[in-house]
N, CA, C and O of each residue as an XYZ file, in Angstrom:
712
protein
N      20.573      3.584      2.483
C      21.092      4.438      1.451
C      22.184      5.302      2.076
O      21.968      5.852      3.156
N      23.595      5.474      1.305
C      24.252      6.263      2.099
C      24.557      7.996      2.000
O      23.519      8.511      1.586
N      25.205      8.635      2.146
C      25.239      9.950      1.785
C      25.252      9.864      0.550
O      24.287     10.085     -0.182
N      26.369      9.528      0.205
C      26.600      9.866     -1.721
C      25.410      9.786     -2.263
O      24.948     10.778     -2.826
N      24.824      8.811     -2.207
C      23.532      7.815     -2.973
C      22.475      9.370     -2.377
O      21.823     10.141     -3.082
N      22.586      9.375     -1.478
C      21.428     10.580     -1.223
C      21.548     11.627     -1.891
O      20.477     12.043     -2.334
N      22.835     12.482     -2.249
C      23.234     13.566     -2.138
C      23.322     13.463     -4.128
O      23.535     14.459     -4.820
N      23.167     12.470     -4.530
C      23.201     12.400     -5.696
C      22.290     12.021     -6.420
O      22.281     12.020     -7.651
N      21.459     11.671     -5.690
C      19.276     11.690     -5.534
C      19.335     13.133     -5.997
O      19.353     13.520     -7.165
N      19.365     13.961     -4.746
C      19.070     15.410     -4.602
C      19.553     15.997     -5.931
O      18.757     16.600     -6.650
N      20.619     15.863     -6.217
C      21.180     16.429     -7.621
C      20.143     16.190     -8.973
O      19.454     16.982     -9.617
N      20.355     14.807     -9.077
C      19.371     14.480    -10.177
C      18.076     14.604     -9.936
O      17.385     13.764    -10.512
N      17.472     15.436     -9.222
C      16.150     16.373     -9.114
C      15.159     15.039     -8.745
O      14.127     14.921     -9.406
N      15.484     13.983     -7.640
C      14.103     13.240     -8.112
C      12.565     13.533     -7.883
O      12.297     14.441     -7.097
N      11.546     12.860     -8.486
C      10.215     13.116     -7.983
C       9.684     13.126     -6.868
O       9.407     11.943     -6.670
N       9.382     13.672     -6.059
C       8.603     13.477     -5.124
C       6.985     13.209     -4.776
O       6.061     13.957     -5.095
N       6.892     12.056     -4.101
C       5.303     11.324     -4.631
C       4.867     10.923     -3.426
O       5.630     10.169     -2.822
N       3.600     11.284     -2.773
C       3.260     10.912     -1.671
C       2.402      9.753     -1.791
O       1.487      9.864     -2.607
N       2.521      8.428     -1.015
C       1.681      7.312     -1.059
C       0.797      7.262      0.384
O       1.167      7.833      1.410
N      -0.089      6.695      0.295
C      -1.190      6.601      1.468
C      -1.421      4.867      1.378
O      -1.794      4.209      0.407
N      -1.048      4.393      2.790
C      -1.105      2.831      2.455
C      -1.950      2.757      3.656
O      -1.543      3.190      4.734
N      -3.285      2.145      3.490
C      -4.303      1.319      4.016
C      -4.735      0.033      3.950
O      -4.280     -0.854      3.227
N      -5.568     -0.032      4.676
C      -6.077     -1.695      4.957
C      -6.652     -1.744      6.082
O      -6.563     -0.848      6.921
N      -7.553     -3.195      6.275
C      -7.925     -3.104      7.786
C      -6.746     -3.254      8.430
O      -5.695     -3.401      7.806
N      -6.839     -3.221     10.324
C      -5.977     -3.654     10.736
C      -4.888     -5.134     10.819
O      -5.393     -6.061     10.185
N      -4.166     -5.327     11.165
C      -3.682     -6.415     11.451
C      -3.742     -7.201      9.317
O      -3.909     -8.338      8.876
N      -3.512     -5.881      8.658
C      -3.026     -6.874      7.015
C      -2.234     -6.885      6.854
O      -1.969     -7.845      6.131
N      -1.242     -6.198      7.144
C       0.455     -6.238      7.300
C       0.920     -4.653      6.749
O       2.107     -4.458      6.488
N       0.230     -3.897      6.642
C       0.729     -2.592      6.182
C       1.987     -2.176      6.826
O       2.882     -2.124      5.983
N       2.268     -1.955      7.659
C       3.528     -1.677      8.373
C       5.036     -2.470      8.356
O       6.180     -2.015      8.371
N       4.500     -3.900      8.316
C       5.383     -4.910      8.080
C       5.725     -5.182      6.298
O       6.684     -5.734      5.758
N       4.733     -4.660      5.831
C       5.120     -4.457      4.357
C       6.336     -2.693      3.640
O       7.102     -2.506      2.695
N       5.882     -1.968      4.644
C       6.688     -0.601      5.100
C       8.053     -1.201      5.670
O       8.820     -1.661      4.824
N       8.331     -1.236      6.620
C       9.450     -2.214      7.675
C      10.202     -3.139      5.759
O      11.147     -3.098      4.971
N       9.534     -3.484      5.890
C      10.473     -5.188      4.444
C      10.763     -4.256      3.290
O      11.779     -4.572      2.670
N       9.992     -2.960      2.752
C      10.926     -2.521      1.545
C      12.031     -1.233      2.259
O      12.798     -0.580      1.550
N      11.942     -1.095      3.413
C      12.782     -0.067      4.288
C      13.961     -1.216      4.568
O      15.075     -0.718      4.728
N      13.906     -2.523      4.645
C      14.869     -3.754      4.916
C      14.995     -2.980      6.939
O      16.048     -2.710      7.517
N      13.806     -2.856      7.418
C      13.840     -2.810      8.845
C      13.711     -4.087      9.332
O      13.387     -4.953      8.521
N      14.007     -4.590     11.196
C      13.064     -5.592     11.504
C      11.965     -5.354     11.422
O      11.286     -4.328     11.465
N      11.735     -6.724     11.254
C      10.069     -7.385     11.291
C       9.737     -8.205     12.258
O       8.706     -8.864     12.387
N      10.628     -8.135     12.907
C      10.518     -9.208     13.998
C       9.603     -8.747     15.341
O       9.409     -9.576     16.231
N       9.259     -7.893     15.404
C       8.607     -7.109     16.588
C       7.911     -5.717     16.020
O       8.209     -4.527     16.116
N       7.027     -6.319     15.496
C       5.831     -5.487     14.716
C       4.480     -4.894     15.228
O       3.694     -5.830     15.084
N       3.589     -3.524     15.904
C       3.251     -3.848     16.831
C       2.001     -3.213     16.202
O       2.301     -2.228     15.527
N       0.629     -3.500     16.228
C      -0.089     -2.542     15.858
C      -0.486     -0.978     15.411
O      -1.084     -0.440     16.342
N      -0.399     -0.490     14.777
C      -0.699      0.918     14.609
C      -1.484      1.795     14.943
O      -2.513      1.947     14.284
N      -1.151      2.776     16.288
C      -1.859      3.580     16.720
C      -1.920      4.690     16.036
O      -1.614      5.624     16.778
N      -2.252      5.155     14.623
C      -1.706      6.391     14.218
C      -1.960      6.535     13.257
O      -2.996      6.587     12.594
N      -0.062      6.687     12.978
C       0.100      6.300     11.907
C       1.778      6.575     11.799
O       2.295      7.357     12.598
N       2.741      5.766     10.582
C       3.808      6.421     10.787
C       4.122      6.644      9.167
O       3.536      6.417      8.108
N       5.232      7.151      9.540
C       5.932      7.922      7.896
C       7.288      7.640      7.551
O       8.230      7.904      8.298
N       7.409      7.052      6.312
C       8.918      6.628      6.079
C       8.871      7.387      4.539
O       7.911      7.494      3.776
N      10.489      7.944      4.356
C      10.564      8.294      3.386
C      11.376      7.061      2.307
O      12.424      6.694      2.838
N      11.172      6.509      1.223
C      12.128      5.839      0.098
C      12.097      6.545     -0.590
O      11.463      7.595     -0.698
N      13.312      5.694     -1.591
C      13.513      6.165     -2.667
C      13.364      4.981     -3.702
O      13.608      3.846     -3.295
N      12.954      5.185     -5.099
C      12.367      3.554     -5.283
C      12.523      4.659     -7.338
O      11.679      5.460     -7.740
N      13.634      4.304     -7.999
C      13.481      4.333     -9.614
C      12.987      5.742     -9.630
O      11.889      6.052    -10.093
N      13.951      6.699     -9.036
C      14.063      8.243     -9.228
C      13.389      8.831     -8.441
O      13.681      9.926     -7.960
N      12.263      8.101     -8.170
C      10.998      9.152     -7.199
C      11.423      9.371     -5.670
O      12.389      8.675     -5.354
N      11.109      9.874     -5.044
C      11.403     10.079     -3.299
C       9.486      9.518     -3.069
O       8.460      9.715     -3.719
N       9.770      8.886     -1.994
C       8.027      8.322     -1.903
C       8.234      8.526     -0.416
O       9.061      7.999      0.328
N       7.302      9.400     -0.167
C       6.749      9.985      1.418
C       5.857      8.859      1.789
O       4.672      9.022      1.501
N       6.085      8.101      2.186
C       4.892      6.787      2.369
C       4.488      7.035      3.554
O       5.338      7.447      4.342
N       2.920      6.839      4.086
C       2.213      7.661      5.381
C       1.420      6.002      5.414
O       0.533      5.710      4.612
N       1.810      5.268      6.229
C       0.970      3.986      6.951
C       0.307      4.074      7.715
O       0.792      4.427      8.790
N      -1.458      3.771      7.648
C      -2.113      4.765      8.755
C      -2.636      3.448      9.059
O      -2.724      2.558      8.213
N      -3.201      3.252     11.042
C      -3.798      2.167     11.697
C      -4.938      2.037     10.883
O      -5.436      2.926     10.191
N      -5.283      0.991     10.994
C      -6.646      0.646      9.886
C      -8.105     -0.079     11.238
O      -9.165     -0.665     11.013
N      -7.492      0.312     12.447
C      -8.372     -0.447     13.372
C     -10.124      0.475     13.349
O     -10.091      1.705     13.330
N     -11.344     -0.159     13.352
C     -12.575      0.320     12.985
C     -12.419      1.659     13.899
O     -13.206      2.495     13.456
N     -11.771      2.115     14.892
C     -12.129      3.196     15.491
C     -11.213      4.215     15.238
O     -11.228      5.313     15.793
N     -10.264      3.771     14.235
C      -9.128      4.773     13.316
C      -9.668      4.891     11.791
O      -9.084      5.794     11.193
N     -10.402      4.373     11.198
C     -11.250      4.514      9.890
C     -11.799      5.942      9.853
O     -11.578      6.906      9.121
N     -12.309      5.805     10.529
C     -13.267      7.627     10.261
C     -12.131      8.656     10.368
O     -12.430      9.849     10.320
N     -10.389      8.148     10.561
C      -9.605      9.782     10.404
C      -9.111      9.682      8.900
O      -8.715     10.644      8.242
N      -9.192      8.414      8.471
C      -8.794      7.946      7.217
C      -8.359      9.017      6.291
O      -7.230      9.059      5.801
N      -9.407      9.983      6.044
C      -9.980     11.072      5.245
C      -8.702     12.248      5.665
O      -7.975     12.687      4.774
N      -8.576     12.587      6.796
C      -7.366     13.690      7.220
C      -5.978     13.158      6.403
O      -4.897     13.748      6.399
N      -6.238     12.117      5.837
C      -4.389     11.995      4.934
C      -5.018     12.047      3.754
O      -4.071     12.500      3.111
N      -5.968     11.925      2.884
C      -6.098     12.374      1.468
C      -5.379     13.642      0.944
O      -4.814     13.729     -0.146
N      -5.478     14.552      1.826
C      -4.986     15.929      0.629
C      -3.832     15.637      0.105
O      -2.823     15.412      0.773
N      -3.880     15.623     -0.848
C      -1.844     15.735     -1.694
C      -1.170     14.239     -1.972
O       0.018     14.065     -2.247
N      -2.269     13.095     -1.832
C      -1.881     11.850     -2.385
C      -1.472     11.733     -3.627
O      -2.198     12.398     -4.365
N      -0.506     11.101     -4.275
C      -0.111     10.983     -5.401
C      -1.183      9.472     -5.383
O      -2.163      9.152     -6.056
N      -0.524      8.884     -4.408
C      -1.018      7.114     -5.301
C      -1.882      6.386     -3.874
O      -1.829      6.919     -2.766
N      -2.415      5.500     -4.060
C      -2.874      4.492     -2.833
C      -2.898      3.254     -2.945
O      -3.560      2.520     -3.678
N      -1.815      2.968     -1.853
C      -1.663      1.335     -1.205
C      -2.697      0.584     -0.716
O      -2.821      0.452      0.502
N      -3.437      0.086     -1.464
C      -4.351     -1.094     -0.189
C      -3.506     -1.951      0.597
O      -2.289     -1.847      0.446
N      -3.898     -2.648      1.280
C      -3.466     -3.664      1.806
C      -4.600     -4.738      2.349
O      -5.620     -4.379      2.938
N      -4.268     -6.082      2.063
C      -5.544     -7.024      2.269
C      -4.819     -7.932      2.632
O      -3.939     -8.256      1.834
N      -4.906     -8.700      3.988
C      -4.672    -10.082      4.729
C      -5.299    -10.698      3.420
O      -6.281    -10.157      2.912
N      -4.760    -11.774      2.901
C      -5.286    -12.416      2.175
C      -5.704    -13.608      2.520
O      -6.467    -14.270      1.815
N      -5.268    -13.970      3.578
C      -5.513    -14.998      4.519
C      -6.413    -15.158      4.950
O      -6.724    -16.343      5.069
N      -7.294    -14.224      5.401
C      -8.321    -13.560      6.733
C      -9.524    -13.348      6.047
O     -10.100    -12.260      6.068
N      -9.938    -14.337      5.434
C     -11.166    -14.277      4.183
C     -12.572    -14.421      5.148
O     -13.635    -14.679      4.583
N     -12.523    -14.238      6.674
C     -14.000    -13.771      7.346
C     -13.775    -12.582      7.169
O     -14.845    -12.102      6.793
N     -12.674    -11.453      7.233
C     -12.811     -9.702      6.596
C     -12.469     -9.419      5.424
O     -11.820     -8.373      5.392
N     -12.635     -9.934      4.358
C     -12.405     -9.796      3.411
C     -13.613     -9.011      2.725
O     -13.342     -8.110      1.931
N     -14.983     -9.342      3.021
C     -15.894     -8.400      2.662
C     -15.535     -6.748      3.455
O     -15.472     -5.540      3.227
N     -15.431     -7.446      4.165
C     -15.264     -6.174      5.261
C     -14.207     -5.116      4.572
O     -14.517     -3.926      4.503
N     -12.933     -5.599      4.060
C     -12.186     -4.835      3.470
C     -12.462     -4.024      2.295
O     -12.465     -2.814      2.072
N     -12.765     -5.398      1.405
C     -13.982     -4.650     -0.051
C     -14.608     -3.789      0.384
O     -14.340     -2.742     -0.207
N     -15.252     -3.682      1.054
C     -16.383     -2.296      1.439
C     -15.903     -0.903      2.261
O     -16.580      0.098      2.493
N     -14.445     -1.195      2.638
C     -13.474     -0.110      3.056
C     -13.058      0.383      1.610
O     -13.021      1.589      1.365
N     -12.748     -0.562      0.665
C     -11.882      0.475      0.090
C     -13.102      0.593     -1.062
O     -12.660      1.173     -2.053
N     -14.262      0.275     -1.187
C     -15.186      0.814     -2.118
C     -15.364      2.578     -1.698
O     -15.466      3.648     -2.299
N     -15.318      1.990     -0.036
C     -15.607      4.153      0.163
C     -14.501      5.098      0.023
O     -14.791      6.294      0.056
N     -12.677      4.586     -0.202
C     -11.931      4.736     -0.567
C     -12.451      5.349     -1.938
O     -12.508      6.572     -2.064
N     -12.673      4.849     -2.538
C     -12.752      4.769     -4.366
C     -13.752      5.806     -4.661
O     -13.713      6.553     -5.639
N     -14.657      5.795     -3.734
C     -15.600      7.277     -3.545
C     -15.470      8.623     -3.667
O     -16.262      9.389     -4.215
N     -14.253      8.928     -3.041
C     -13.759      9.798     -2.421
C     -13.022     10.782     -3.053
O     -11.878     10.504     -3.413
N     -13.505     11.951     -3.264
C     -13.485     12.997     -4.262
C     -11.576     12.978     -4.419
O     -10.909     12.551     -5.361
N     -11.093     13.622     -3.084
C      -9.842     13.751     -2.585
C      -8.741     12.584     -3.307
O      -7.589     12.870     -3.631
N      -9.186     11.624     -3.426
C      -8.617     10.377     -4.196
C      -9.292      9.824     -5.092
O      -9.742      8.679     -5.042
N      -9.444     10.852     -6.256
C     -10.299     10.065     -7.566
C      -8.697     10.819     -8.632
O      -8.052     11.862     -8.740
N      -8.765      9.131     -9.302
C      -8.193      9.255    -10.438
C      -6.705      8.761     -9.732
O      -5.962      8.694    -10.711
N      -6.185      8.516     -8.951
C      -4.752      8.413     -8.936
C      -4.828      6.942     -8.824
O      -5.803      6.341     -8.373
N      -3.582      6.319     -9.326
C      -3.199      5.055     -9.255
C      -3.725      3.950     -7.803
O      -3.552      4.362     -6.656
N      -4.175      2.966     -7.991
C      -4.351      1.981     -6.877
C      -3.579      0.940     -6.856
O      -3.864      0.263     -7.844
N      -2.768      0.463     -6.262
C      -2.009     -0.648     -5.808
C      -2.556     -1.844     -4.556
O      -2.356     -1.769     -3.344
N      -3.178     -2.758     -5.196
C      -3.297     -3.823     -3.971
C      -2.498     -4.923     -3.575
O      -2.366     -5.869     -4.351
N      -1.883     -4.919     -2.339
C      -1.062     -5.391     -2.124
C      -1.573     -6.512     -1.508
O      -1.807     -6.177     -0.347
N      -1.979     -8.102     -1.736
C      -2.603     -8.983     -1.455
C      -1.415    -10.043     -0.548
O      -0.579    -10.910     -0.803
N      -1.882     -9.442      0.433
C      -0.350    -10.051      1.671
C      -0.651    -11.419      2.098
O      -1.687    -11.953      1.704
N      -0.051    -11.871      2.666
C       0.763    -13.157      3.477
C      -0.061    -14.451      2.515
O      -1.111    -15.081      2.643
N       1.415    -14.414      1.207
C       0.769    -15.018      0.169
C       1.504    -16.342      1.014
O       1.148    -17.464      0.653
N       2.644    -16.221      2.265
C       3.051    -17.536      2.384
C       2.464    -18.213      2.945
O       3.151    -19.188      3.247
N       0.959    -18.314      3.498
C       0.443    -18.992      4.439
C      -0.810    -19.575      3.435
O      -1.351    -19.019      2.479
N      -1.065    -20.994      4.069
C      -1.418    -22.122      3.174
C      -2.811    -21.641      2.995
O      -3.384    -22.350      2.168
N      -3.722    -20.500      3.565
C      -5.066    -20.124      3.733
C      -5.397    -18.788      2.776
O      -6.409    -18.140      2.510
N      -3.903    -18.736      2.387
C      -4.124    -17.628      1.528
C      -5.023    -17.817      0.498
O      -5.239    -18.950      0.066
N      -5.803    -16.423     -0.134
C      -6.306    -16.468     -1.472
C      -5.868    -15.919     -2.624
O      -5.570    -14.752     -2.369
N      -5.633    -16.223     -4.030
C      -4.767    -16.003     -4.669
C      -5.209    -14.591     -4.886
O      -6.189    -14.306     -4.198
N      -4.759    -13.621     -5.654
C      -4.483    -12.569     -6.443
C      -6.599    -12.355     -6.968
O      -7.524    -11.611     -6.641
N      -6.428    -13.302     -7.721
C      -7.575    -13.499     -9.193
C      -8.605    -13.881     -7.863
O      -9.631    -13.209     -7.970
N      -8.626    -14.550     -6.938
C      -9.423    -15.280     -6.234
C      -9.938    -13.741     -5.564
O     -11.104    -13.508     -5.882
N      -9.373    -12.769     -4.797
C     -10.040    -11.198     -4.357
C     -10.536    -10.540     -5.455
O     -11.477     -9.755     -5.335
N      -9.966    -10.789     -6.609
C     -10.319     -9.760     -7.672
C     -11.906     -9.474     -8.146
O     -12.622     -8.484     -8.292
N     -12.034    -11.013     -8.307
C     -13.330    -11.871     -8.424
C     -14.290    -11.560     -7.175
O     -15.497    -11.376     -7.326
N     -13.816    -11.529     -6.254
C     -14.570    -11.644     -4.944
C     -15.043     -9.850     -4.670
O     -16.216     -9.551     -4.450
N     -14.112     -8.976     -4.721
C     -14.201     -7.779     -4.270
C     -14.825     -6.999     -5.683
O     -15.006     -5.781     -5.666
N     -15.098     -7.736     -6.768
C     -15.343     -7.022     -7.900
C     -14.518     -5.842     -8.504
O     -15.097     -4.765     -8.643
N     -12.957     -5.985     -8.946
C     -11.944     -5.250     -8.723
C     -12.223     -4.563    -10.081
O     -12.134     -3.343    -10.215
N     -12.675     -5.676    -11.402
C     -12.610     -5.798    -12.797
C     -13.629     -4.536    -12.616
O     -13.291     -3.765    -13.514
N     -14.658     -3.976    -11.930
C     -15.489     -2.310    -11.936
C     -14.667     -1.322    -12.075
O     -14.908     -0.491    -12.950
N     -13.597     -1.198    -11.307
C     -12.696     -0.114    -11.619
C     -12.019      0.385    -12.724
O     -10.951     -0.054    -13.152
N     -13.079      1.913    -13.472
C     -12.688      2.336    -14.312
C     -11.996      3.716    -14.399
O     -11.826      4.304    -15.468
N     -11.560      4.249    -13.044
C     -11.454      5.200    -13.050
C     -10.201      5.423    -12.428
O      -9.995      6.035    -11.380
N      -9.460      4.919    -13.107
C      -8.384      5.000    -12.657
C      -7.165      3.361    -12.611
O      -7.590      2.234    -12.357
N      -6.202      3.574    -12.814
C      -4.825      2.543    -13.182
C      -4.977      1.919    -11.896
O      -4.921      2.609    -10.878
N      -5.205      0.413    -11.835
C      -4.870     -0.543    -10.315
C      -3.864     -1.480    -10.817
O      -3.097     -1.336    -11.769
N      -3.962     -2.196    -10.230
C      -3.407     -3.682     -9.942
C      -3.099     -4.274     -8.529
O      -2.604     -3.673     -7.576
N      -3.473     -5.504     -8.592
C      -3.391     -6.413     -7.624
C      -2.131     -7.372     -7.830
O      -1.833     -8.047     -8.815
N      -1.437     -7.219     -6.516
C      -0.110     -7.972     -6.876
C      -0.303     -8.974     -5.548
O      -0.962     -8.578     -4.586
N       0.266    -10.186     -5.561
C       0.307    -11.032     -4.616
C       2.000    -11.054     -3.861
O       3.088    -11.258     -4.398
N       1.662    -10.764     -2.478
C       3.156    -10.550     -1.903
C       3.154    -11.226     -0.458
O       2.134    -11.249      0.232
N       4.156    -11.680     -0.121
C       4.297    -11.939      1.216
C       5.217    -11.009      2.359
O       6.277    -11.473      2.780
N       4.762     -9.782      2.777
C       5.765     -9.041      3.417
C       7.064     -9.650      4.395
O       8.233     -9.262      4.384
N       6.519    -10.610      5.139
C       7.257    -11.682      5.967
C       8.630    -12.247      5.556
O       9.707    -12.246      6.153
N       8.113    -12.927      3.861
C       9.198    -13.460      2.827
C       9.658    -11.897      1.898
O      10.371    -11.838      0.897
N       9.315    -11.315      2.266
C       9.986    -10.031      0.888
C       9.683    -10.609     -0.228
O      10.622    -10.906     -0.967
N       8.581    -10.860     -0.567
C       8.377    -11.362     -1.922
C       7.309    -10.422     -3.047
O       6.290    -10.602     -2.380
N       7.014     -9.916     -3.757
C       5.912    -10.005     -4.487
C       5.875     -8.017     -4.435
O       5.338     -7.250     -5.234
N       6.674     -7.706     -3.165
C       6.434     -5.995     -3.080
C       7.177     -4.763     -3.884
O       6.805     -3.598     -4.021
N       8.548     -5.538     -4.446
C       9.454     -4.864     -5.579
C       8.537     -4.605     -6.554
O       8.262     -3.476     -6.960
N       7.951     -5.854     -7.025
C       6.784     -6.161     -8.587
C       5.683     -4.912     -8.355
O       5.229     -4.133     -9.194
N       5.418     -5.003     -6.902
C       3.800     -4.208     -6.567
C       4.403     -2.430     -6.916
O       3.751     -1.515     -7.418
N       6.236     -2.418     -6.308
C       6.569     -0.780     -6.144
C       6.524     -0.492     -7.726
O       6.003      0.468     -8.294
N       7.297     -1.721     -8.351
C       7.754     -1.233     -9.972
C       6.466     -0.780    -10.567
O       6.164      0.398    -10.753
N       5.843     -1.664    -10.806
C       4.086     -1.029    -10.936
C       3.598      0.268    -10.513
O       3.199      0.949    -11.458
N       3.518      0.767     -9.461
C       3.072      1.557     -8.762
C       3.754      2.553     -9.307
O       3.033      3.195    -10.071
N       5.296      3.125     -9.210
C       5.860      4.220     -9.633
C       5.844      4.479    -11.051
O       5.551      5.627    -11.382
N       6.117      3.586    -12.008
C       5.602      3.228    -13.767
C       4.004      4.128    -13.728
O       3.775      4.836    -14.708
N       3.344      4.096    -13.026
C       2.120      4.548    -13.125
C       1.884      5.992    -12.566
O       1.371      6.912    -13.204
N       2.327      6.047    -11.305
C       2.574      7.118    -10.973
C       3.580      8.638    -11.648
O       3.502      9.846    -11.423
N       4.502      7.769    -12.561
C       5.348      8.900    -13.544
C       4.509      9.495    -14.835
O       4.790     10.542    -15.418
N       3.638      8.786    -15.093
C       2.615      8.435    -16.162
C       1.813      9.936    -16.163
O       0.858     10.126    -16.917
């Protein structure tokens, strides 16, 4: 984005919306961060942390906070709830031996006083690989169709190919203006 484009953001007052994007490790959260930032992807490295990119995405400014999802970074999970507007899942869709494992991360997600009621976005990654499971195929599996408390959707994307994550943002901010 260049100055003008920024400086004419700022003018037209946009929203500012903080997103929280999770998943276990190694689902592509970062590399899905990196592909709508149009960063490389080519040297992508695990997440010790967490990092923070700001977009801009159909008026809003989106503070996006990508936090490591590795089992011994789960329990800080909770220190980025305050002041979430919306939440990113993220699910290897590929990687269907953690796939329970994930379901039951973001069931305690869905728990969670700090994040009740705001929009959910699942971002069902590396739709390009032949092991993938479709969209409807997690939905079914993770029991998605329970969620009443609040606006989701499950979008199928391949961060790798840039595919499927425009559809997941347009969604996401439509809901989030709401």
């Amino acid at each position: 984005m260049g100055l003008i484009s920024l400086l004419r953001n700022l003018r037209q007052g946009q929203k500012e919306v903080r997103l929280l994007v999770l998943g276990l490790d190694n689902a592509g959260k970062t590399t899905i961060l990196k592909s709508l930032s149009n960063e490389d992807i080519s040297t992508i490295k695990p997440t010790h942390g967490f990092n923070i990119k700001n977009l801009s995405h159909d008026g809003c400014k989106l503070n996006v906070w990508d936090v490591g999802g590795q089992k011994a970074l789960r329990d800080y999970w909770e220190n980025y709830f305050e002041g979430t507007d919306a939440l990113v899942y993220v699910i290897d869709s590929s990687d269907t031996k953690r796939l329970k494992e994930s379901g039951q991360e973001l069931e305690k997600l869905l728990e969670e006083q700090k994040l009740a009621g705001i929009p959910l976005l699942i971002f069902a990654n590396k739709q390009d690989l032949a092991t993938a499971l479709a969209p409807d195929e997690i939905s079914g599996t993770l029991k998605l169709d329970n969620i009443k408390d609040r606006q989701w959707s499950i979008v199928a994307c391949s961060a790798v190919l840039k595919e499927g994550m425009e559809e997941g943002m347009q969604w996401l901010v439509s809901n989030i203006k709401k």
